[in-house]
C-alpha positions as CSV (number, residue, x, y, z in Angstrom):
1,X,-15.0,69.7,156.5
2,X,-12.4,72.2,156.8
3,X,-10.3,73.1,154.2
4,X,-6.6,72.3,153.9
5,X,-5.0,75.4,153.5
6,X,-2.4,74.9,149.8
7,X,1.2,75.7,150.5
8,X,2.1,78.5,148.5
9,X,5.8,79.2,147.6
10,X,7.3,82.1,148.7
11,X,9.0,84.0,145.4
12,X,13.1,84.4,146.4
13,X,13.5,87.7,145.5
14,X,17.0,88.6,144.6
15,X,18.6,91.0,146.5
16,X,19.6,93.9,144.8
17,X,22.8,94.0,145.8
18,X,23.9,90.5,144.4
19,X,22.7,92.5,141.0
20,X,24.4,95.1,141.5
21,X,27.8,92.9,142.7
22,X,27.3,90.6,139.4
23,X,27.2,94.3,137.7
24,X,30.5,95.4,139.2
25,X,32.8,92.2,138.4
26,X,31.0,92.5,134.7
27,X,32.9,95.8,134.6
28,X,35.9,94.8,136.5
29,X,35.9,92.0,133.5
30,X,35.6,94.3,131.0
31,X,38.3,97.3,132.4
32,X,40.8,94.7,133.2
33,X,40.2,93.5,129.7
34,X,40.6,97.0,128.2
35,X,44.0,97.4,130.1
36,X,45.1,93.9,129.2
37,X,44.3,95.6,125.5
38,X,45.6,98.5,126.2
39,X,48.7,96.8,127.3
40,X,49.1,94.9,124.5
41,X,48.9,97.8,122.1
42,X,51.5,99.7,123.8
43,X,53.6,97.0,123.7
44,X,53.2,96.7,120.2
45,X,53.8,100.4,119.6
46,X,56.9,100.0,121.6
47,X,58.2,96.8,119.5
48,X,57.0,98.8,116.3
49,X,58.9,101.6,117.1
50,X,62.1,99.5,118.1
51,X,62.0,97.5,115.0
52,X,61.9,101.1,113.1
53,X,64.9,102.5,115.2
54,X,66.7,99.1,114.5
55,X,66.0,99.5,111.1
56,X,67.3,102.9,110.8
57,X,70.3,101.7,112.9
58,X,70.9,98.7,109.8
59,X,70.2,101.2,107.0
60,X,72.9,103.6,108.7
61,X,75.3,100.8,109.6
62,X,74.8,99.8,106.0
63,X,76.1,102.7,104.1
64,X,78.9,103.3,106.4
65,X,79.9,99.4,105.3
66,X,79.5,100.9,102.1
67,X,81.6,104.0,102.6
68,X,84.0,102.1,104.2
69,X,84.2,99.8,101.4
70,X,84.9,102.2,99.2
71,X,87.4,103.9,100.9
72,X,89.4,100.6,101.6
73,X,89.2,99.7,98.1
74,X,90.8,103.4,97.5
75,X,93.7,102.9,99.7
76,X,93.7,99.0,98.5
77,X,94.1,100.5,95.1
78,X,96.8,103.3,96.1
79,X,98.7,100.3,97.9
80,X,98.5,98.1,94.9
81,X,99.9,101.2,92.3
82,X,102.8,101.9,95.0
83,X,104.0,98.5,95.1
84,X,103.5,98.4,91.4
85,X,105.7,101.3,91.0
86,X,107.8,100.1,93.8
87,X,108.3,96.4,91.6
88,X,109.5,98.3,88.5
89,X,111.8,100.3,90.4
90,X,113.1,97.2,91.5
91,X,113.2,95.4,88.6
92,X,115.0,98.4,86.5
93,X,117.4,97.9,89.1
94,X,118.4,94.4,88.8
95,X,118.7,94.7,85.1
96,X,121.1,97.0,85.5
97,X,122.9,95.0,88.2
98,X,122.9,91.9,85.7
99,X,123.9,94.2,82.9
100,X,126.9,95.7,85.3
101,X,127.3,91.5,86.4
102,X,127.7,90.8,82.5
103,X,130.2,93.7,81.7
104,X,132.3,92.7,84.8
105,X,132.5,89.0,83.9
106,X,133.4,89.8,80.5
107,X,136.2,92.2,81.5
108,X,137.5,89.6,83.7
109,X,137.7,87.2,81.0
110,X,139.6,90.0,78.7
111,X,142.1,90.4,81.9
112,X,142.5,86.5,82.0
113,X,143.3,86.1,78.1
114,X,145.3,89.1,78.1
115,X,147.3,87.4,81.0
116,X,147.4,83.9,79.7
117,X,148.8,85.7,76.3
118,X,151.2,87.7,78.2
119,X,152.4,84.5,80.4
120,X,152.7,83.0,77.0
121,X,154.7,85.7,75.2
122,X,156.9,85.6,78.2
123,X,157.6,81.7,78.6
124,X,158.5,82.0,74.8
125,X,161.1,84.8,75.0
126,X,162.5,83.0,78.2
127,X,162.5,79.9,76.1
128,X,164.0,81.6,73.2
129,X,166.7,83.0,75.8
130,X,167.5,80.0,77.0
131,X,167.8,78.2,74.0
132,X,170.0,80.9,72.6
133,X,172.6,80.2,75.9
134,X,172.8,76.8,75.2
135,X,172.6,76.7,71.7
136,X,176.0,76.2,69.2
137,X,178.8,78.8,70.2
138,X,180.8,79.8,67.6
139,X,184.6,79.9,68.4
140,X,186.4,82.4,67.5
141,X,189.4,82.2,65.5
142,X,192.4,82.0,67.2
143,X,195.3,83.7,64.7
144,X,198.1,82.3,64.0
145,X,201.4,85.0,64.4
């Protein structure tokens, strides 16, 4: 009897370069990851470092509102005291226009008595004239010669 002859399996080997391939995209992975991080950290400096100048930007805008604040309350204020000063001006004015009002109303009133008393004085005298005309004549004596 012969002998059957057992099948052996062959081993695969691997090739090397498959290895070597799998290698390569590992580090491909891994670069491509360390620019995606590298990326992403410049990009965060860069949106650090806008925040900061937008910060300073506020912080500057800020005390100029401030400074401008103050100076428009200044000339606010220096508006305010003119027109105060302007009002009392004013006002010293038409209390001496009523004043001047008062005096000439109570001149005109003087006038108008002394008128009405001098129509009056008049009237009577022409009264008393007339009367007198009218009145009793005396005759005069006529003598006898």
């Amino acid at each position: 009897m012969a002998m059957a002859k057992k099948k052996t399996r062959k081993k695969k080997t691997v090739a090397k370069k498959k290895t070597t391939a799998r290698k390569k995209v590992g580090k491909k992975k891994t670069v491509a990851r360390k620019k995606a991080a590298a990326m992403k950290k410049a990009a965060a400096a860069k949106r650090k470092e806008a925040m900061a100048t937008l910060r300073e930007k506020y912080n500057a805008a800020k005390v100029e509102l401030k400074e401008l604040r103050a100076v428009t309350s200044e000339n606010l204020k220096a508006h305010k005291n003119v027109a105060k000063t302007e009002m009392d001006v004013l006002k010293e004015q038409l209390a001496a226009a009523l004043k001047r009002e008062k005096e000439l109303l109570k001149l005109g009133e003087k006038k108008a008595k002394a008128m009405l008393a001098a129509g009056e004085r008049w009237e009577r005298k022409q009264v008393a004239r007339i009367k007198k005309a009218v009145g009793k004549k005396r005759r005069k004596k006529v003598s006898a010669s």
